[in-house]
C-alpha positions as CSV (number, residue, x, y, z in Angstrom):
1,X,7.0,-19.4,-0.8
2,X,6.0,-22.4,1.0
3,X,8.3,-23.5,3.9
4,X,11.1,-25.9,2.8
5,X,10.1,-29.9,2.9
6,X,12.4,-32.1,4.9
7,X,13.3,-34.4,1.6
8,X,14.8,-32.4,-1.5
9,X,13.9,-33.1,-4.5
10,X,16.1,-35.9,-6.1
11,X,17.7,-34.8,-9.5
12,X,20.0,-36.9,-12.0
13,X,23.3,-35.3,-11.9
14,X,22.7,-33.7,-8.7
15,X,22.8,-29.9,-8.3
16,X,23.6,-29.8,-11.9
17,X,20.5,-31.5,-13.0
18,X,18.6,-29.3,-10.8
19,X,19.9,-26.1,-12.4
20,X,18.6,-27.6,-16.0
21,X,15.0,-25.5,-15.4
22,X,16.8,-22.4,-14.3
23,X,19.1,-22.4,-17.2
24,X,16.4,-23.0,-19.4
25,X,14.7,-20.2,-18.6
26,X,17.6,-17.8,-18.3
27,X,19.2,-18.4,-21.6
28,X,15.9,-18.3,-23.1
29,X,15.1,-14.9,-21.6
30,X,18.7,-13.4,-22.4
31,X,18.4,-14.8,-26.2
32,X,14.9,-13.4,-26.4
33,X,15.9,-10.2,-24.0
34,X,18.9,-9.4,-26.2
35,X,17.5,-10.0,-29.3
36,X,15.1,-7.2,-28.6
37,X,12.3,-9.8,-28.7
38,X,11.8,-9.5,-24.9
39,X,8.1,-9.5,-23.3
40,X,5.8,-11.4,-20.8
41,X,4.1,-13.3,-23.8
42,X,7.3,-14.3,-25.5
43,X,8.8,-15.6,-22.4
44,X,5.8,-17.7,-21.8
45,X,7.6,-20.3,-24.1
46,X,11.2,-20.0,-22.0
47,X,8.4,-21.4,-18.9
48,X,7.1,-23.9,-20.2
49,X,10.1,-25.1,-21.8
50,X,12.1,-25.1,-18.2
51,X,9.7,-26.5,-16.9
52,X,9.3,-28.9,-19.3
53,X,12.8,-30.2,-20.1
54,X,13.5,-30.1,-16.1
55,X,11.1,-33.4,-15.7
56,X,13.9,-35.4,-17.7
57,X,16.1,-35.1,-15.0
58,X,13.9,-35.7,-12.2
59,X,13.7,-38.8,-10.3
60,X,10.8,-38.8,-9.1
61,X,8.7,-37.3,-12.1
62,X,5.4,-37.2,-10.2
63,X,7.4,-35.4,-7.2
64,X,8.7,-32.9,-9.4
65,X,5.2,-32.1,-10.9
66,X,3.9,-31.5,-7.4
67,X,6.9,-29.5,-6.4
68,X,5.4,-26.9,-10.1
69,X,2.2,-27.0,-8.4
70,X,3.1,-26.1,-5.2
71,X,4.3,-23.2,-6.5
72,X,1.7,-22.2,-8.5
73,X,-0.7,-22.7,-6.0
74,X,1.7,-21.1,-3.5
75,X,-0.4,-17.6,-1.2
76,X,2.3,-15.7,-2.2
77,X,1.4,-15.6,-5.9
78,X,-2.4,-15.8,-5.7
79,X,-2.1,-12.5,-3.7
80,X,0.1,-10.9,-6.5
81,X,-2.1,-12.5,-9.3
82,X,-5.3,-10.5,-7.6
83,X,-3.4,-7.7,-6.6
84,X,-2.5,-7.3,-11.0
85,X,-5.5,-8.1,-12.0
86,X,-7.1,-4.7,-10.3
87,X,-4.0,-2.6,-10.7
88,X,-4.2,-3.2,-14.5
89,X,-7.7,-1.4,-14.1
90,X,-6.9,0.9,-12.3
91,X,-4.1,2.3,-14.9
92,X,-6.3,2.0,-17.8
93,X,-9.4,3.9,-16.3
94,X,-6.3,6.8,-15.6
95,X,-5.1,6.6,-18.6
96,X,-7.9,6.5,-20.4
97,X,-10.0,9.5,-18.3
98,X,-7.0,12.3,-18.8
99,X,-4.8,12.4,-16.5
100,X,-2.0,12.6,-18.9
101,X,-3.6,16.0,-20.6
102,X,-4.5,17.0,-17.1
103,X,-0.9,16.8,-16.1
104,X,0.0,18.1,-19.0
105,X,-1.9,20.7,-18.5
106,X,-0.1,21.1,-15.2
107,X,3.7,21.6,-16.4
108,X,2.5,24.0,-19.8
109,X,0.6,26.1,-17.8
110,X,3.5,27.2,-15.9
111,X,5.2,29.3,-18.8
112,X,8.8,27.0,-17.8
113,X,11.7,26.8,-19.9
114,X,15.0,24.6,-20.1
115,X,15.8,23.3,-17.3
116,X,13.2,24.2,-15.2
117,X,11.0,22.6,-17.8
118,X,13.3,19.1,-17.6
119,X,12.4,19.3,-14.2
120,X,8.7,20.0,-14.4
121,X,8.6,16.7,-16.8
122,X,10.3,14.7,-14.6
123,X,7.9,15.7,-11.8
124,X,4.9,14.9,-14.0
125,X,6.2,11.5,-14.9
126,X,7.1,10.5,-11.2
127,X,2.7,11.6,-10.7
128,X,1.8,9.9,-13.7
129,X,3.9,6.7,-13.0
130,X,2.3,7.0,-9.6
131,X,-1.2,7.3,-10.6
132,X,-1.1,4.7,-12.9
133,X,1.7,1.6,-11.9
134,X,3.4,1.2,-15.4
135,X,7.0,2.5,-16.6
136,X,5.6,1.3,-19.8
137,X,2.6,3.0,-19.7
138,X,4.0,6.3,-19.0
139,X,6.9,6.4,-21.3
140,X,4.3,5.9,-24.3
141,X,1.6,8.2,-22.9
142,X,3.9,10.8,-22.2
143,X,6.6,10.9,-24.6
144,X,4.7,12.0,-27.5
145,X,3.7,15.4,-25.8
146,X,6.5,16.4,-23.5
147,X,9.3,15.4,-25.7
148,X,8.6,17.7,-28.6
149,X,7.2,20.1,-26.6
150,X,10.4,20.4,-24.3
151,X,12.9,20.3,-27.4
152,X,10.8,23.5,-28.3
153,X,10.9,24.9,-24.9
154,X,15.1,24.9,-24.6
155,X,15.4,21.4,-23.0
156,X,18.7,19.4,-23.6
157,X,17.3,16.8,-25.3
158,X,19.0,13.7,-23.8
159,X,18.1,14.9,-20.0
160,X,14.9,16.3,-21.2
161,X,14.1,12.3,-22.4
162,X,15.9,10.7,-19.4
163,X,13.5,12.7,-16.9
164,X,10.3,10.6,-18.8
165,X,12.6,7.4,-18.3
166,X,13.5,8.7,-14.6
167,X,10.0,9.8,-13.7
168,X,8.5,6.4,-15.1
169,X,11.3,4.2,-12.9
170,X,10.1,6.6,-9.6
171,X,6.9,5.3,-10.1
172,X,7.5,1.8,-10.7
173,X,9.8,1.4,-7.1
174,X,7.4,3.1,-5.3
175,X,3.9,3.2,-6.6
176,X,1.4,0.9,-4.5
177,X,-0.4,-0.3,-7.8
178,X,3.5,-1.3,-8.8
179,X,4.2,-4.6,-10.1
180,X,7.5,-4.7,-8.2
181,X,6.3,-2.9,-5.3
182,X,3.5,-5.9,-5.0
183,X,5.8,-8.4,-6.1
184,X,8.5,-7.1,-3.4
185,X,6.3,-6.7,-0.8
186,X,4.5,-9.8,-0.6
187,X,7.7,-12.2,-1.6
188,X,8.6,-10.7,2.0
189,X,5.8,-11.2,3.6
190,X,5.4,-7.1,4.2
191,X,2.4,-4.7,5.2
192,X,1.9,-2.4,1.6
193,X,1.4,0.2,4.3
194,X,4.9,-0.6,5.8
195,X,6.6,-0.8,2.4
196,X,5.3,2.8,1.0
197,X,6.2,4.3,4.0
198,X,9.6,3.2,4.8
199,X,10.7,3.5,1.1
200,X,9.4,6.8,0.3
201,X,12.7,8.4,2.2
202,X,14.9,6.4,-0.5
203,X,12.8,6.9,-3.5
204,X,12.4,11.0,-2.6
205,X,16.4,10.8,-1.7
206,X,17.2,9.7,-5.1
207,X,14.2,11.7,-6.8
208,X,15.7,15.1,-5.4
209,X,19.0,14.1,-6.3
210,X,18.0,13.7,-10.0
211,X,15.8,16.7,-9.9
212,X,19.2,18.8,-9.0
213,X,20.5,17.1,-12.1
214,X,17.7,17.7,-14.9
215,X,17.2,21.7,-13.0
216,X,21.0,22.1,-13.7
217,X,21.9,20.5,-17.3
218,X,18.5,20.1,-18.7
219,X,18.7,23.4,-20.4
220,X,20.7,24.3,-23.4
221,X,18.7,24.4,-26.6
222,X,17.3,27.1,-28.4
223,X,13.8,28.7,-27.3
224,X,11.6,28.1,-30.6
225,X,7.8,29.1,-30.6
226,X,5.9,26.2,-29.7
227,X,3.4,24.5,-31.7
228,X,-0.2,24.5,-31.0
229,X,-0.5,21.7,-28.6
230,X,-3.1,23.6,-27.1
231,X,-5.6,20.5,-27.8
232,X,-4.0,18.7,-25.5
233,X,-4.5,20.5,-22.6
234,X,-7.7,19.6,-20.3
235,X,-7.0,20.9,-16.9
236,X,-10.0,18.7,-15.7
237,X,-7.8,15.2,-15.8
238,X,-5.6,16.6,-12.6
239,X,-8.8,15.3,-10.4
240,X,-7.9,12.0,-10.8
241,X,-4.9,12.4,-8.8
242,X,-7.4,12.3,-6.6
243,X,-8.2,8.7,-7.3
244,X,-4.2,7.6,-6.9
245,X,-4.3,9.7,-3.3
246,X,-7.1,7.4,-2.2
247,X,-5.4,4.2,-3.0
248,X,-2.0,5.5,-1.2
249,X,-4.0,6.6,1.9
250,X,-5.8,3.4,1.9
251,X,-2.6,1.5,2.0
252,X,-1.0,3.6,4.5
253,X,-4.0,3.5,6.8
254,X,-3.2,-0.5,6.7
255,X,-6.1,-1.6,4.4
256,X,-5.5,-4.6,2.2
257,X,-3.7,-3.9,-1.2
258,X,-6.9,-5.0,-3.0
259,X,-9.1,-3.1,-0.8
260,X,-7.0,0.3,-1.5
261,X,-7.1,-1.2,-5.1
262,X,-11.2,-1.2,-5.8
263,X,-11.4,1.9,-3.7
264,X,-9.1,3.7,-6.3
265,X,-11.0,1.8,-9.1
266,X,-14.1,3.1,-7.9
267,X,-12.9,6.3,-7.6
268,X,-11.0,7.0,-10.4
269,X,-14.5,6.2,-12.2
270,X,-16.6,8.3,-10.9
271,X,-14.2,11.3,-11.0
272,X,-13.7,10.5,-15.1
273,X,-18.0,10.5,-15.4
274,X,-18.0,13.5,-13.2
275,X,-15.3,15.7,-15.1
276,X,-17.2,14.3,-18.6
277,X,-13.7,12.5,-20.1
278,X,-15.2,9.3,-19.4
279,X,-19.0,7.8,-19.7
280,X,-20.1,4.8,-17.6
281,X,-20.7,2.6,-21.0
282,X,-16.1,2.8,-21.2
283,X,-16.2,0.9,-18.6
284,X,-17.9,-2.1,-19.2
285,X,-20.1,-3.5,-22.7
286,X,-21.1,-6.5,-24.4
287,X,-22.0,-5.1,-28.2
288,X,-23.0,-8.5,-28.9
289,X,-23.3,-12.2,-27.4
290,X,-20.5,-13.8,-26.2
291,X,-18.4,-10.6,-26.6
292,X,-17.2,-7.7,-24.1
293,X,-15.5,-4.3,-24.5
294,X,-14.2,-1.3,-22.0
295,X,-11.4,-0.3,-20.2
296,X,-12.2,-3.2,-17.2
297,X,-11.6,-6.0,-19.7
298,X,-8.5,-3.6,-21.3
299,X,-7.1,-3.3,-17.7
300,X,-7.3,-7.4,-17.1
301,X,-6.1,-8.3,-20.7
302,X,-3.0,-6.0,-20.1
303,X,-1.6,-8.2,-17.3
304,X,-2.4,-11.7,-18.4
305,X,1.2,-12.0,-20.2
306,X,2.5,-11.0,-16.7
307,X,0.5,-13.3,-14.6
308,X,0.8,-16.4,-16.5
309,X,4.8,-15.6,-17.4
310,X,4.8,-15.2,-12.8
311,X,2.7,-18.3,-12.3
312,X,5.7,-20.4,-14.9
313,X,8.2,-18.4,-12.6
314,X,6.9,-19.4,-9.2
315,X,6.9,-23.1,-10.7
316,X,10.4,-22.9,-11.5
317,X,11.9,-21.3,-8.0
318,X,9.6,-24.1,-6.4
319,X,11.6,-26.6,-8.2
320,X,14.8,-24.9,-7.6
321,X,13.8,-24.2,-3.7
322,X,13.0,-28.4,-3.2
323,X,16.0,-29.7,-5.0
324,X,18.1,-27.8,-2.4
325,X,20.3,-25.4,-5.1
326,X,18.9,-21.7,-3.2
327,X,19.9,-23.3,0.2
328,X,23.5,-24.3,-1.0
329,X,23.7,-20.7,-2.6
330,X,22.7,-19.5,1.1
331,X,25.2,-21.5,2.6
332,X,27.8,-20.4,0.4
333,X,26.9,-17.0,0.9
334,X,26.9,-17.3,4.4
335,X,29.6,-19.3,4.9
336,X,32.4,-17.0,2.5
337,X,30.2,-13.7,1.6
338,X,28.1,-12.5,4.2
339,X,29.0,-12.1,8.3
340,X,27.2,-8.6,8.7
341,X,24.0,-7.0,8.6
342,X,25.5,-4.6,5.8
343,X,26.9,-7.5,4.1
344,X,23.7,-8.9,3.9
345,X,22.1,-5.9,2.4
346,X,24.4,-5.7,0.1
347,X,24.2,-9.5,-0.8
348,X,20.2,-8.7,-1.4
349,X,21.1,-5.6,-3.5
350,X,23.8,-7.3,-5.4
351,X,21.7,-10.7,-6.2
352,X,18.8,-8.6,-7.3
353,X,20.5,-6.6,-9.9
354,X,22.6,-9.5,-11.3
355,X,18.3,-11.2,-11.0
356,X,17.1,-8.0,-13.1
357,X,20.2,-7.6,-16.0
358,X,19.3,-10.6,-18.3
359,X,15.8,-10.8,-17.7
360,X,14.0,-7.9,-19.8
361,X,11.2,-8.0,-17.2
362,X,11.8,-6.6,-13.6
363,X,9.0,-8.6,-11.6
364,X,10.0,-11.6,-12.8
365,X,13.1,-11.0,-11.6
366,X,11.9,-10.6,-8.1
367,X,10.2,-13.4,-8.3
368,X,13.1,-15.9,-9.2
369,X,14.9,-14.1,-5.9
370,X,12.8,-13.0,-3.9
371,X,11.3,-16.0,-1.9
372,X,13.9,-18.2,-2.6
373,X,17.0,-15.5,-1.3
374,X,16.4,-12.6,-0.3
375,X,14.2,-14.1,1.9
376,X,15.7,-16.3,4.5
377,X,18.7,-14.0,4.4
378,X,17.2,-11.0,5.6
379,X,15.4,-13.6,7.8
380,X,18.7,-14.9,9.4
381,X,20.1,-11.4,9.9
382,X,16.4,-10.5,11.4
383,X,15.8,-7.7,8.5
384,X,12.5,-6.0,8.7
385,X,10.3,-7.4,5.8
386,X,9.2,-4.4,4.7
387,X,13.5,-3.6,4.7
388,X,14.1,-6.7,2.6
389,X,11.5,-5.8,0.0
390,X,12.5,-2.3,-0.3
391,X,16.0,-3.4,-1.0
392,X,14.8,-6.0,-3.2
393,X,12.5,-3.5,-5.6
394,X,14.9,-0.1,-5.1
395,X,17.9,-2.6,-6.3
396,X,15.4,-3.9,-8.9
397,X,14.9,-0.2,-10.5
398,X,18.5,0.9,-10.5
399,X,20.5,-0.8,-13.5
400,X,16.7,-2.3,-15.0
401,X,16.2,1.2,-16.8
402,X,19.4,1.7,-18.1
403,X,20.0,-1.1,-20.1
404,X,18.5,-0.9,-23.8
405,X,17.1,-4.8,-23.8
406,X,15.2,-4.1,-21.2
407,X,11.0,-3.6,-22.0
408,X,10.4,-0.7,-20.3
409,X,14.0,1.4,-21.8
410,X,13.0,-0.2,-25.3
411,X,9.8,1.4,-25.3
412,X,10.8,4.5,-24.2
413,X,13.4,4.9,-26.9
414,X,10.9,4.1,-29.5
415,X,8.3,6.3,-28.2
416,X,11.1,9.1,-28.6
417,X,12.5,8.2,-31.8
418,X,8.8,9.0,-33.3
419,X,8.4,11.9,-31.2
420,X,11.2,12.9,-33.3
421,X,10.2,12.0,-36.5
422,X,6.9,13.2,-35.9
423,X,8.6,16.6,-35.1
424,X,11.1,16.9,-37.9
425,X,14.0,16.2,-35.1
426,X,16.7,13.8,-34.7
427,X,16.8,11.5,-31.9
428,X,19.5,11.1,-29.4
429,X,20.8,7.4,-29.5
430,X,19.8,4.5,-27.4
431,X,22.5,4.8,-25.4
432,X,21.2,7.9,-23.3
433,X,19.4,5.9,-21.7
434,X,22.6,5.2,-19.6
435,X,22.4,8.6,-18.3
436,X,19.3,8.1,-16.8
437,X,20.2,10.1,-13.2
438,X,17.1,8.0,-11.1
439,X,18.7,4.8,-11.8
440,X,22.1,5.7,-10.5
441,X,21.0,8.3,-7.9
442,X,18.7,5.1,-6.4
443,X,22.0,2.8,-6.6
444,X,24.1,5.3,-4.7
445,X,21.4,5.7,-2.0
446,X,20.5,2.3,-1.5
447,X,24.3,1.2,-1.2
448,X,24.8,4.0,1.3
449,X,21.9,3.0,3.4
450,X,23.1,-0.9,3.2
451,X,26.6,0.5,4.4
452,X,25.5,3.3,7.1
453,X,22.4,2.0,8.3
454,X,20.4,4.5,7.3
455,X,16.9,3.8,6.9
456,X,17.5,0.0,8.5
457,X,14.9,-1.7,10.2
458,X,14.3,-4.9,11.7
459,X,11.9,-7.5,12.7
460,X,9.6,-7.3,15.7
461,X,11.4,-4.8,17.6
462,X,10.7,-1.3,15.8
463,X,14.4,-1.1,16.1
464,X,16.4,0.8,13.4
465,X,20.2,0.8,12.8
């Protein structure tokens, strides 16, 4: 965010009046959140109406319209708004050219059963997350097929969901193409090549962890012959792993998130021509004037609701950053909270999490913290950026996909109650999702590296804790 002006900006009632856009927003996100109504589009309105009702209380009116400019026109976000626009490509065109039958293809092939099938889905969600960015995306692509054909293979059937729900969370806290892992990383000011590298020993700590737990309990049911799902299997969409490798090399090699980006666009397009599952006319068309089709304009219509809903966010945190609340919450903090480095970890993980429980959205909830806290307290306790936003999006995927308001847990659950139905079977209840193992293996590792120093870096130095 841009650096903090010498004048705040003057409110009616003080602090008080200041907080009116913030709790705007928040109730409007929990009301919406909780009444299962959650998404980027509906909270456009929650905003616009902080934003909105905020002026009232303003002082200065045209000062606090420049203060919601400033943040919408703030680096930070225009990066994260480019960055989305090709990730969402980049998912579809995966999507879209196979990958999902490919990896499918991958786990069926192995002639696994029980828990060692729980496992083998858990694994392909954590590649397919990767590959393509979205929890979302891989909870509905993937549920339909694994699901039933685990419950048929011996799977228990509340691990054998949780490992989609785990696998899809892997991929969202570590995946370069990520949402969070974009939002986290450049709310910090962090190197993508940095941030993959250092957080891939606490994303694999906690994956292994929950891969002990699926190989273990994840069997149980009866062994049934399996239907033909034989249809959907097309070895030929594992190349396009191919296309995810080139955009994770890219990064770590230190090129720029959006030059990784159209390298794995590029790639991932000529691999789904090559291997026939894609032609070049699913790409891009206009079957008449002023009209377009194909996965590109797919890719950039998916994350419109998320970059306009950011864009209202980083309005609001501007406001919120100039009338001086965030620096009395850091001085607070500072003051009666936080005297260590490990208390200031655990200040980042705690404020992130409380950030990410009403809000049915995780980015956004990185982006109300992010600049504005985590920030200049990893800052004062000279915190590696990269450190601060692995903290930030590891904290941000831990209690996020457990809770059933949530987007990404909603649409898993409904993706597996039709599995079900589809299938003739009955569903466990919504509540399994608070068994997910990834969530609460990536808690227990995160607050054990804030506590021990493990994994600890910080600025300048190369130094590590």
């Amino acid at each position: 965010m841009e650096e903090k002006r010498k004048e705040f900006l003057s409110m009616y009632g003080g602090i008080w009046g200041g907080m009116v856009p913030l709790a705007i927003l928040i109730v409007g996100l929990v009301w919406l959140s909780v009444a299962e109504r959650g998404g980027t589009k509906p909270f456009w309105a929650c905003g616009w109406l902080a934003l909105a009702g905020g002026l009232f209380f303003a002082k200065d009116k045209a000062e606090y319209c420049k203060a919601a400019m400033r943040g919408i026109g703030n680096q930070t976000g225009i990066v994260i708004v480019t960055a989305w626009l090709f990730a969402g490509v980049f998912g579809k065109i995966m999507a879209a050219g196979g990958l999902v039958n490919g990896l499918l293809w991958l786990g069926m092939s192995t002639g696994a059963q029980e828990g060692i099938f729980t496992t083998l889905v858990f694994i392909i969600a954590m590649l397919f997350s990767l590959g393509t960015g979205t929890s979302t995306g891989t909870c509905l692509s993937l549920t339909p097929v694994l699901y039933p054909a685990g419950i048929f293979l011996g799977c228990d059937p509340v691990l054998l969901g949780t490992a989609i729900l785990s696998g899809a969370a892997f991929g969202d806290n570590l995946a370069p193409i990520s949402d969070t892992t974009i939002v986290s990383a450049y709310t910090q000011g962090a190197e993508m090549r940095d941030v993959v590298r250092s957080r891939f020993p606490l994303a694999m700590a906690a994956a292994c962890i929950s891969a002990v737990v699926f190989l273990v309990f994840g069997g149980g049911g009866d062994v049934n012959i399996l239907p033909d799902l034989n249809a959907q299997l097309n070895p030929k969409g594992a190349f396009l792993l191919l296309a995810m490798a080139v955009v994770v090399v890219s990064a770590l090699m230190g090129r720029h998130i959006i030059e990784s980006l159209i390298y794995g666009n590029v790639c991932a397009m000529l691999i789904s021509v090559a291997i026939g599952t894609l032609h070049f006319s699913d790409f891009f068309g206009i079957p008449e004037a002023g009209q377009s089709t194909g996965l590109i304009q797919s890719g950039i219509d998916g994350v419109v609701g998320a970059i306009i809903f950011a864009v209202l966010i980083l309005a609001v945190t501007q406001i919120l950053v100039e009338c001086g609340i965030l620096e009395k919450i850091l001085e607070f903090a500072n003051r009666s909270i936080v005297a260590t480095v490990s208390q200031a970890e655990l200040f980042i993980i705690g404020v992130t999490v409380a950030a990410s429980i009403p809000i049915s959205a995780n980015a956004p909830a990185l982006l109300l913290v992010g600049p504005s806290l985590v920030r200049p307290m990893g800052e004062k306790f000279n915190l590696a950026a990269a450190r601060r936003a692995n903290l930030m999006d590891c904290a941000v995927c831990t209690i996020f996909f457990i809770l059933p308001w949530h987007i990404a847990v909603a649409v898993w659950y409904g993706a597996l109650v039709t599995a079900s139905e589809t299938w003739g079977f009955e569903a466990p209840a919504v509540s399994s999702a608070l068994m997910n193992p990834y969530s609460w293996a990536l808690l227990a590792v995160i607050l054990f590296s804030a506590l021990t120093g493990w994994n600890r870096k910080f600025e300048n130095s190369g130094q590590t804790a």
